[in-house]
KOLKETI-186081 format. One line per 5 residues: number of its first residue (from 1); their letters; for each residue x, y, z of N, C-alpha, C. Coordinates in nm, 4 decimals, decimal comma. Layout:
BEGIN
NUM = A = X Y Z X Y Z X Y Z ~ ...
//
This chain:
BEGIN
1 = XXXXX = 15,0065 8,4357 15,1073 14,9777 8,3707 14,9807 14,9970 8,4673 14,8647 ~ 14,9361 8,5690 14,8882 14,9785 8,7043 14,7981 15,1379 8,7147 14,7214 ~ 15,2102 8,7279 14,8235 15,3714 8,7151 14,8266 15,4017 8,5887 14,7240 ~ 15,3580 8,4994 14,7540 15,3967 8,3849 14,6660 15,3716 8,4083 14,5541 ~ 15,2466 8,4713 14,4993 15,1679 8,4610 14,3448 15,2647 8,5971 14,3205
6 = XXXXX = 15,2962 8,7135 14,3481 15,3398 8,7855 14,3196 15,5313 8,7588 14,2849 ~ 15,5733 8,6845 14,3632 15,7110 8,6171 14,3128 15,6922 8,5507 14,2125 ~ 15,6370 8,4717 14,2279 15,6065 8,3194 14,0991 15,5078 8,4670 13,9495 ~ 15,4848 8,5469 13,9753 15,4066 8,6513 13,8460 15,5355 8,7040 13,7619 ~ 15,6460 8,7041 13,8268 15,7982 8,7538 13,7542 15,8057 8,6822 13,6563
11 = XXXXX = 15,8505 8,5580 13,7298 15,9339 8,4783 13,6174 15,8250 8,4004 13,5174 ~ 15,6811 8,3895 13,5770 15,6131 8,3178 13,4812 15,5540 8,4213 13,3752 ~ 15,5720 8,5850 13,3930 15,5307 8,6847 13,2468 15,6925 8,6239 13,2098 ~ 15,7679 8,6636 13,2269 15,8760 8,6135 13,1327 15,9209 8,5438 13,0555 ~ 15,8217 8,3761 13,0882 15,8203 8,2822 12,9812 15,7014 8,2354 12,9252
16 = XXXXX = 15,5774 8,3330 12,9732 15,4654 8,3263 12,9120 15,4514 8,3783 12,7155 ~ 15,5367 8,4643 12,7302 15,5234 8,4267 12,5589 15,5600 8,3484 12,4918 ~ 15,6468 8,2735 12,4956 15,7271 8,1772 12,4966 15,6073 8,0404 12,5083 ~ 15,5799 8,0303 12,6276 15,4699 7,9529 12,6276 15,3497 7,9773 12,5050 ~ 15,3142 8,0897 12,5419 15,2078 8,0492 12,4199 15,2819 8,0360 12,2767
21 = XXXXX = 15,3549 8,1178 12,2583 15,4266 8,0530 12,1425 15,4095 7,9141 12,1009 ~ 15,4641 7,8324 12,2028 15,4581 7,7399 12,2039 15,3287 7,6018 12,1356 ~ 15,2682 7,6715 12,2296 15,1018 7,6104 12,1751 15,0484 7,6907 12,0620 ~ 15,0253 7,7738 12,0580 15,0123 7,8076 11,8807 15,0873 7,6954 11,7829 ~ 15,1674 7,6884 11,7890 15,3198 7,6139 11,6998 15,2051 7,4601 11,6810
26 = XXXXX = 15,1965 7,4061 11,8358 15,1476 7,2867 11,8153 14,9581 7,2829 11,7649 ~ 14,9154 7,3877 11,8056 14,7311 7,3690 11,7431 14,7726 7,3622 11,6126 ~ 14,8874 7,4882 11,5726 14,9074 7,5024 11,3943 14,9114 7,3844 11,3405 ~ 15,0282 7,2371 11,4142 15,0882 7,1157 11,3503 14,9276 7,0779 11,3601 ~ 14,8972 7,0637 11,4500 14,7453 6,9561 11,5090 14,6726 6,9869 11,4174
31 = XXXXX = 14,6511 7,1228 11,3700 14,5660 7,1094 11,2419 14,5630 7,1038 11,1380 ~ 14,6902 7,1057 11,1183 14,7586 7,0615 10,9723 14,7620 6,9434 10,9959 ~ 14,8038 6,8195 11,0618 14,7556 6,6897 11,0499 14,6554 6,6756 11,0690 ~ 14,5544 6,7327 11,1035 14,4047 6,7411 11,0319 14,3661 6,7656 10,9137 ~ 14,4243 6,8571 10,8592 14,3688 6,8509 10,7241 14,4626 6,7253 10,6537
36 = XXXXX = 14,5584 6,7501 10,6363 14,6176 6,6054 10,5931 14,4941 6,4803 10,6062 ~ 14,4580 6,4626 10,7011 14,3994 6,3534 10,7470 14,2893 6,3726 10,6401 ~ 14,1973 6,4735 10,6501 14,0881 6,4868 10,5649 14,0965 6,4570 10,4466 ~ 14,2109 6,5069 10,4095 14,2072 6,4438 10,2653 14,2804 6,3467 10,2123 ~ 14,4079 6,2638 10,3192 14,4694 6,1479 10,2630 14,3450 6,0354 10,3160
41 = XXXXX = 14,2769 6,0063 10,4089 14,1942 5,9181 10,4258 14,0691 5,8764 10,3362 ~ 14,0502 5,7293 10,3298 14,0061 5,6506 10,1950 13,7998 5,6660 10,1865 ~ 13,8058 5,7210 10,3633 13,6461 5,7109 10,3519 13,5469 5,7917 10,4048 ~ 13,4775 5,8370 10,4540 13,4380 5,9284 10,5058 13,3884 5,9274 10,6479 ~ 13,4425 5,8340 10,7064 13,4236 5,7840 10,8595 13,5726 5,7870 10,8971
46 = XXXXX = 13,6543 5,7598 10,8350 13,7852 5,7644 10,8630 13,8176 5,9826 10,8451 ~ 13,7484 6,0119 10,7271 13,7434 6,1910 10,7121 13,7270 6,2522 10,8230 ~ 13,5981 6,1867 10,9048 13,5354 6,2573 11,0028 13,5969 6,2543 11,1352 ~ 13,6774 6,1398 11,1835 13,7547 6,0974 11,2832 13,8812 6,2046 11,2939 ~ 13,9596 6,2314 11,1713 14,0783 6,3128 11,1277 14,0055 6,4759 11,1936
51 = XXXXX = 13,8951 6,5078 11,1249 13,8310 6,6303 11,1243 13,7680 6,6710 11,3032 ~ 13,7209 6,5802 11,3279 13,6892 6,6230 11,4925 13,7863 6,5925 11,5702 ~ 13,8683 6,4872 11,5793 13,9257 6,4815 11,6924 14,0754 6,5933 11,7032 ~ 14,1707 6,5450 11,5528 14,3136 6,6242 11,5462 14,2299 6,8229 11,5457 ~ 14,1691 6,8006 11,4655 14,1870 6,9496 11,4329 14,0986 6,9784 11,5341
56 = XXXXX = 14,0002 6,9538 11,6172 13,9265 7,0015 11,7757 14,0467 7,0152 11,8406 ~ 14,1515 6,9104 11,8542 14,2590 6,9592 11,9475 14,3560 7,0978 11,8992 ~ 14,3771 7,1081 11,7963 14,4257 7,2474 11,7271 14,3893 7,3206 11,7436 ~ 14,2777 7,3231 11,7965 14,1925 7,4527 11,7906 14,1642 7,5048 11,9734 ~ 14,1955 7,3728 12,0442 14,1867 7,3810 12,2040 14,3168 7,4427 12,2113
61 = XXXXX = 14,4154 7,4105 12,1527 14,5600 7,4473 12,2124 14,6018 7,5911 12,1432 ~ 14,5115 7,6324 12,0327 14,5112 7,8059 12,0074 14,4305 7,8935 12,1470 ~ 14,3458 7,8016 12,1614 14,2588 7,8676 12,2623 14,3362 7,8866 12,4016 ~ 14,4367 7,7663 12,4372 14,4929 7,8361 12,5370 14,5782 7,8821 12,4956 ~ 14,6520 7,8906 12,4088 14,7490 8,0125 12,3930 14,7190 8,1591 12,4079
66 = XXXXX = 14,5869 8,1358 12,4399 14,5115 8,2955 12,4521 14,4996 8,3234 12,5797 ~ 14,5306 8,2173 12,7124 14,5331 8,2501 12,8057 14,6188 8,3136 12,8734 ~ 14,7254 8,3094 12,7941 14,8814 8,3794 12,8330 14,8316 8,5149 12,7705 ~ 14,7438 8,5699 12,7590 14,7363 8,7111 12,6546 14,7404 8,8125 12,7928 ~ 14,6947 8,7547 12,9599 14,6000 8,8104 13,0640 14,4991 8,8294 13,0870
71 = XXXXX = 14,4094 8,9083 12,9768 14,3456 8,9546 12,9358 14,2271 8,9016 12,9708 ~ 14,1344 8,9360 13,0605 14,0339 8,8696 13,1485 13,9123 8,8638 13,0226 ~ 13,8761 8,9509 12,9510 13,7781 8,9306 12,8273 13,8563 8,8472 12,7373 ~ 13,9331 8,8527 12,6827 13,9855 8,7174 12,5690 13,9740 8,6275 12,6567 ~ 14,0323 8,5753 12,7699 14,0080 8,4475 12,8198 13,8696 8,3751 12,8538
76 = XXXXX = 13,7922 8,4768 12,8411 13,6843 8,4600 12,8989 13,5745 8,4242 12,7418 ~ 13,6295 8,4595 12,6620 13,5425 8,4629 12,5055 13,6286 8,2861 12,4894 ~ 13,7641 8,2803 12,4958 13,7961 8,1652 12,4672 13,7435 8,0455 12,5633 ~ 13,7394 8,0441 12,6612 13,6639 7,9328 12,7613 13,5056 7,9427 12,6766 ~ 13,4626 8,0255 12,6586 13,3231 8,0066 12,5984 13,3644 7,9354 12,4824
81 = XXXXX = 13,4062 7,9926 12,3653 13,4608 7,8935 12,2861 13,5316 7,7473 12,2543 ~ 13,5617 7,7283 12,3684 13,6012 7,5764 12,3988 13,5101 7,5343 12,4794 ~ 13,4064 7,5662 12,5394 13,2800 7,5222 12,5744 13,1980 7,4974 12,4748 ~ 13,1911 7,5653 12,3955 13,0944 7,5670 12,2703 13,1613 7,4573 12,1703 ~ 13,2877 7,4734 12,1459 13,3700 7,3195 12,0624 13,3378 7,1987 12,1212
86 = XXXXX = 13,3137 7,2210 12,2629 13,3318 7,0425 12,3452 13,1671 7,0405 12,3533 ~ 13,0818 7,0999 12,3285 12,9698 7,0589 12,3361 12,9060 7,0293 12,1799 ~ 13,0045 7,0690 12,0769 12,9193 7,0745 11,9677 12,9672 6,9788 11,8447 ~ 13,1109 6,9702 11,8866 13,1730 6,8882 11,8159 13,1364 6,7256 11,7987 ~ 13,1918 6,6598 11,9525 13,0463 6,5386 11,9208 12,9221 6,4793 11,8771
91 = XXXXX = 12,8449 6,6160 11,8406 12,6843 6,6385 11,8017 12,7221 6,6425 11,6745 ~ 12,7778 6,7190 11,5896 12,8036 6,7154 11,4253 12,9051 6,6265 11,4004 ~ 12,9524 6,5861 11,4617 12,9979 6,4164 11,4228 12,9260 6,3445 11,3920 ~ 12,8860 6,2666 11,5271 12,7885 6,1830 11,4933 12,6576 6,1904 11,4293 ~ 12,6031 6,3130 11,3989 12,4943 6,3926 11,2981 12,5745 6,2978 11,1366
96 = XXXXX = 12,7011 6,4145 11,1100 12,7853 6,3701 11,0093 12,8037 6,1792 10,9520 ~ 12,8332 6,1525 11,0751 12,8424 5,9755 11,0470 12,7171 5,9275 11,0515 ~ 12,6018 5,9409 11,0888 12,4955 5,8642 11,1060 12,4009 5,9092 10,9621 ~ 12,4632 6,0173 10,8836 12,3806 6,0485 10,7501 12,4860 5,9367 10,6680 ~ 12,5808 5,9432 10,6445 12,6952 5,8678 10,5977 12,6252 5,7047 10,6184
101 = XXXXX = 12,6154 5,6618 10,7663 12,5293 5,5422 10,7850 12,4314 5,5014 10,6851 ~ 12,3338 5,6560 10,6808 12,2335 5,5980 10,5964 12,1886 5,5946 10,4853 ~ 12,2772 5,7131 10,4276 12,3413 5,6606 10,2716 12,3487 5,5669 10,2480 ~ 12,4290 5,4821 10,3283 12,4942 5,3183 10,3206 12,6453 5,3487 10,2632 ~ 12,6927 5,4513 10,2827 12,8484 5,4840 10,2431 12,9297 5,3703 10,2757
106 = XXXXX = 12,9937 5,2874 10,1514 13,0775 5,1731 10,1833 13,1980 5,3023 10,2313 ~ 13,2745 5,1181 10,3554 13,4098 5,1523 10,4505 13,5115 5,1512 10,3242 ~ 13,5897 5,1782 10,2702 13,6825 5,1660 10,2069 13,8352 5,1819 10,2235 ~ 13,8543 5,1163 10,3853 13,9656 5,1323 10,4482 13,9685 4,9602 10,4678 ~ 14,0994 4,9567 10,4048 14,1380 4,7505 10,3978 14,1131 4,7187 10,5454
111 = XXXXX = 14,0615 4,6066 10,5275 14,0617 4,5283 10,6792 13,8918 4,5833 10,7350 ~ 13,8549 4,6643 10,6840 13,7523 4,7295 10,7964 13,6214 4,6075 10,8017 ~ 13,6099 4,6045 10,9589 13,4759 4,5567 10,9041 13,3509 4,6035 10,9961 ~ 13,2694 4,5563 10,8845 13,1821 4,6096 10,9361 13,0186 4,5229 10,9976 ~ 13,0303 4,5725 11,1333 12,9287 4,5650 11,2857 12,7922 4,5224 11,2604
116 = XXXXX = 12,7521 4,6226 11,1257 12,6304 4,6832 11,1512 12,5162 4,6126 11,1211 ~ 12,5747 4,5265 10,9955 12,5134 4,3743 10,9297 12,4080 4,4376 10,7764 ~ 12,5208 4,6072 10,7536 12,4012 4,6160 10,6243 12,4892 4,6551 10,5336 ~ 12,5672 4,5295 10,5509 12,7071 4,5793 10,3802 12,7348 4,6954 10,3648 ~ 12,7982 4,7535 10,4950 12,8857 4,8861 10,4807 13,0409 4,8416 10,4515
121 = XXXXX = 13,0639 4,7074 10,4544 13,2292 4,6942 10,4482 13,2741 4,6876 10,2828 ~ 13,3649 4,7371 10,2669 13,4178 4,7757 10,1465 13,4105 4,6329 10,0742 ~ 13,4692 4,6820 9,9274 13,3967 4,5191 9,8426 13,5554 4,3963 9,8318 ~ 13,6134 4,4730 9,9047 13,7629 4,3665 9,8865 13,7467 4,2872 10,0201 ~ 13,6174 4,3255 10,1182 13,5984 4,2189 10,2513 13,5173 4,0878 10,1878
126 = XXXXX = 13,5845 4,0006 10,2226 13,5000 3,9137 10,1941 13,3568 3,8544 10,2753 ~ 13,3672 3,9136 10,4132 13,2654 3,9130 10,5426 13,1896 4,0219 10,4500 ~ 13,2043 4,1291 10,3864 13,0943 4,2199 10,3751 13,0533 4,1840 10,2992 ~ 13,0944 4,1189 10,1921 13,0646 4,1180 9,9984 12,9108 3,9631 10,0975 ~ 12,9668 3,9063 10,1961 12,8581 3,7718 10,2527 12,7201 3,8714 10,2968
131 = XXXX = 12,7569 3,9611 10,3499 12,6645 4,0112 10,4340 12,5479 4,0948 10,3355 ~ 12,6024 4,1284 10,2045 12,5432 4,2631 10,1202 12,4335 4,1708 10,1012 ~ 12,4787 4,0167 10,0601 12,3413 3,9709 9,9671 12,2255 3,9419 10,0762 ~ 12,2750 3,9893 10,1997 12,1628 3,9268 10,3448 12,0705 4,0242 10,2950
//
């Protein structure tokens, strides 16, 4: 088994920079259509969606680009770090949206509607503009 990992260790340092190259390139795009997102989007539930999900993935795919480094301590700081993103990111989301909730932050994305039954839907819905005077 040795023999094998040691053949297959040639050619895969050889296109391991390359590889991470690679993923750097794409966390960079992923989080640049994250920020894009943050700030072309109309509301702040639509902000927050752009902000955790694209740019969490930007930030997973820098992290493995760090796995191509070898380097048993960087890999090992980055797995903690993407442990610490996937456990924390969902929690200040929904922290984030559920203050937003209770603001009463109108949706201000056309079409949206809204579930909740306490006139969060923007004022061009006509279901929400029914629901505000409930």
């Amino acid at each position: 088994m040795g023999g094998f990992l040691d053949a297959l260790a040639g050619p895969l340092s050889a296109i391991s920079p390359w590889i991470a190259d690679a993923l750097v390139i794409i966390g960079v795009f992923g989080m640049t259509v994250g920020i894009f997102g943050i700030v072309r989007m109309p509301d702040i539930y639509n902000k927050l969606h752009a902000a955790s999900k694209v740019v969490f993935l930007g930030v997973v795919m820098l992290l493995a680009a760090s796995f191509f480094t070898a380097d048993a301590a960087i890999i090992l700081r980055a797995i903690l770090i993407g442990v610490f993103l996937v456990l924390t990111t969902p929690v200040s989301a929904h922290v984030v949206g559920k203050a937003a909730y209770l603001r009463r932050y109108k949706m201000q994305t056309p079409g949206a509607v809204d579930e909740s039954g306490r006139g969060l839907a923007s004022s061009e819905d006509p279901a929400g503009s029914e629901r505000s005077g409930a």
